[in-house]
C-alpha positions in Angstrom: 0.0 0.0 0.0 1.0 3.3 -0.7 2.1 4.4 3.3 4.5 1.0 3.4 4.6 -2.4 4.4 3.5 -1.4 8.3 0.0 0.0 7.0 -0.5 -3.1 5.0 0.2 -5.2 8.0 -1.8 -3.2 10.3 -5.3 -3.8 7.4 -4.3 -7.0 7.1 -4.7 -8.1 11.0 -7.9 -5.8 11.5 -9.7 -7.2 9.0 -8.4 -10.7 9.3 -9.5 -9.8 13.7 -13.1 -8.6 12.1 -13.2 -11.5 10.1 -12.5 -13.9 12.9 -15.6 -12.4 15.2 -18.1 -12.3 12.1 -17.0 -16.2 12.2 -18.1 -16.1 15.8 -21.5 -14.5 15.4 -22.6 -16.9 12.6 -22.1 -19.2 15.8 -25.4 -18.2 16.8 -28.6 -15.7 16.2 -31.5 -16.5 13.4 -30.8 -17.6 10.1 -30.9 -14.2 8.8 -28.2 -13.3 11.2 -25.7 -16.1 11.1 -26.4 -15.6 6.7 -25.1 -12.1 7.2 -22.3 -12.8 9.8 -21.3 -15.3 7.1 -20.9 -12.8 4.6 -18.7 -10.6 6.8 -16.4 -13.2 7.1 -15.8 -13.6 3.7 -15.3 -10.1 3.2 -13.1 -9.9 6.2 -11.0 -12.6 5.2 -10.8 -11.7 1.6 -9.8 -8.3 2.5 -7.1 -9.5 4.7 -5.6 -11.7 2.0 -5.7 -8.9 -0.5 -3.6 -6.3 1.9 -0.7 -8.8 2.3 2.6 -6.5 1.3 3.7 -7.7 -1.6 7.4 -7.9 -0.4 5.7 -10.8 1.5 4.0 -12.3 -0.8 2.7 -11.8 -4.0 -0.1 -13.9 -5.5 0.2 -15.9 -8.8 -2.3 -13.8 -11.2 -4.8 -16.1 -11.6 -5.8 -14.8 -7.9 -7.2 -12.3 -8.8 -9.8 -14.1 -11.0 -10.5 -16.0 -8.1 -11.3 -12.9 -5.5 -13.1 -11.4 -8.6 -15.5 -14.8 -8.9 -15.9 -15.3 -5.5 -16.9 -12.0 -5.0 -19.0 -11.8 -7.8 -21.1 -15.3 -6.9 -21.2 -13.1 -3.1 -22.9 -10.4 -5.1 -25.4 -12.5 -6.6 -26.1 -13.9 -3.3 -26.8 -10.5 -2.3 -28.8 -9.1 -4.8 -32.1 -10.1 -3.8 -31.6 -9.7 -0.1 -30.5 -6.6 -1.1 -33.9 -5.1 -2.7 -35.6 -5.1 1.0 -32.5 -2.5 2.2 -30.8 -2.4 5.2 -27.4 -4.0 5.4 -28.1 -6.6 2.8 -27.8 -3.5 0.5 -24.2 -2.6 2.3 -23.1 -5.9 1.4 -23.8 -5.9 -2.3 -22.2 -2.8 -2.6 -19.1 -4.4 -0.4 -18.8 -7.4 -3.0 -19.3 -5.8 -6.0 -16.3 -3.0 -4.5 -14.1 -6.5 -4.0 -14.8 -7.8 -7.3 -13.6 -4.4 -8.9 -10.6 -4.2 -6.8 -9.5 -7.4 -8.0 -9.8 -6.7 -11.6 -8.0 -3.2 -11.3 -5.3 -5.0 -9.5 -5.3 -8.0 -11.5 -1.6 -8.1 -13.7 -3.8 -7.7 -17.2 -5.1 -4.3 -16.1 -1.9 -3.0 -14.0 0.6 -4.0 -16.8 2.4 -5.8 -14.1 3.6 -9.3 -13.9 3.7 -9.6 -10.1 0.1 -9.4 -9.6 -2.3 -6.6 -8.2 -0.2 -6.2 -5.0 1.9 -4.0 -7.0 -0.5 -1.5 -6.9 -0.4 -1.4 -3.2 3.0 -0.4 -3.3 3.6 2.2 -6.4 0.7 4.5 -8.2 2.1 3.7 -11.4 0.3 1.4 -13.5 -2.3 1.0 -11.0 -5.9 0.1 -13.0 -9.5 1.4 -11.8 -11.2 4.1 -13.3 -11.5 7.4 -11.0 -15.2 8.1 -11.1 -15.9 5.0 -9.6 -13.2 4.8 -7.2 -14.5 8.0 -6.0 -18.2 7.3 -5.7 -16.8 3.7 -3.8 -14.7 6.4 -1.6 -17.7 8.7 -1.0 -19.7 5.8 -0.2 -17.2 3.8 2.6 -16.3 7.5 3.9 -20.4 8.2 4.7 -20.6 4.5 6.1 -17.5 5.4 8.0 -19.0 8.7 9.5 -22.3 6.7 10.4 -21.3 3.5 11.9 -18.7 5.4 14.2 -21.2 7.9 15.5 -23.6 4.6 16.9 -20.5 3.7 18.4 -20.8 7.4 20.7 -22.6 7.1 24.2 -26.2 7.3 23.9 -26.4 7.2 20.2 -27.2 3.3 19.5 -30.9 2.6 19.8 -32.3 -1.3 21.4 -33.2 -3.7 18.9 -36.4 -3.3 17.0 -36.9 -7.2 15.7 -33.5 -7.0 13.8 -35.2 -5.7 10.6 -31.8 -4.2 9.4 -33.2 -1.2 8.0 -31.1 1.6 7.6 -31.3 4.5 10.3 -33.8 1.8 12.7 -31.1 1.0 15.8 -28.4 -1.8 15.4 -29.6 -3.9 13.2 -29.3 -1.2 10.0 -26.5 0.6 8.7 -23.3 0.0 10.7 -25.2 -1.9 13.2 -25.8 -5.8 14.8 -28.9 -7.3 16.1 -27.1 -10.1 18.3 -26.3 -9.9 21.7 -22.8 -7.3 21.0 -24.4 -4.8 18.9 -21.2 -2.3 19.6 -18.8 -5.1 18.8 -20.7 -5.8 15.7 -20.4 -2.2 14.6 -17.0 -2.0 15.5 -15.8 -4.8 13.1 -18.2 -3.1 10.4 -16.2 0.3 11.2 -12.8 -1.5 10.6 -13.4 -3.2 7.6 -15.5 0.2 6.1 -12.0 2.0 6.9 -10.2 -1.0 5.6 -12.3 -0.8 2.3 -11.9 3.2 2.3 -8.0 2.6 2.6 -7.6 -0.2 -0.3 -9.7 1.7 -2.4 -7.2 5.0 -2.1 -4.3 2.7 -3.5 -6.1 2.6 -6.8 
């Protein structure tokens, strides 16, 4: 990443961390909970694996197809939760965001021959195309701003059935409906800032 090895490291464990609890949570809770507890995981995880510095380790390019397929079958997954709101909608945007990450850093868009981890180290050669990076950045930077101010004293509201709409308590935007709802939003703070920070590297 562009601020060095230590940065990379430092997103790497966070989201790897988030990843881990979101494994935790799909322990237990409805269905509809563990389904979405699920899905963090997988973007945790896959977020960790793509901030790896590349003087560690950098990924064969057919990676990068992978990340951009899994991703992509994660978005369909999402898409008709997704059309009743709430954080369903957060994580379509979230896979579809992966999937075009890994295809702006995939070798046959950077130029490069030592896969899309390049781009975290140098701007040069780095794919993407700027209007959408920025609308992605406007996006994670809003989510950013709203799931740290429910973390503020007094500002989360109870549980309302765990409907997950947006702006109704925990259970929407930057929120939880299980038992932790501030350590839910926590790990959806950290990997929004993780998101926010990969996407500045393209």
């Amino acid at each position: 990443m562009h601020g060095g090895a230590s940065i990379g490291w430092l997103l790497m464990v966070l989201c790897a961390v988030s990843g881990a609890y979101c494994l935790l949570r799909a322990r237990t809770g409805t269905p509809r909970e563990r389904r979405t507890a699920r899905s963090e995981a997988l973007m945790g995880f896959g977020m960790a694996a793509m901030a790896v510095p590349a003087a560690v380790l950098s990924p064969p390019g057919w990676a990068w197809a992978v990340y951009a397929v899994l991703f992509g079958a994660a978005a369909l997954r999402a898409l008709r939760p997704a059309l009743r709101g709430g954080h369903h909608l957060h994580h379509l945007i979230g896979s579809l965001a992966m999937v075009y990450m890994a295809v702006a850093m995939s070798p046959a868009v950077t130029g490069s021959g030592g896969g899309g981890h390049a781009g975290h180290g140098t701007a040069a050669g780095v794919g993407g195309m700027p209007l959408l990076t920025g609308v992605l950045l406007v996006y994670y930077a809003f989510y950013v701003l709203g799931a740290a101010g429910r973390l503020l004293p007094g500002a989360a509201v109870p549980p309302t059935g765990g409907t997950g709409a947006i702006g109704r308590g925990p259970g929407g935007l930057g929120g939880g409906t299980d038992g932790r709802p501030e350590l839910t939003t926590a790990c959806r703070l950290t990997m929004g800032i993780g998101m926010f920070a990969m996407l500045l590297t393209l």
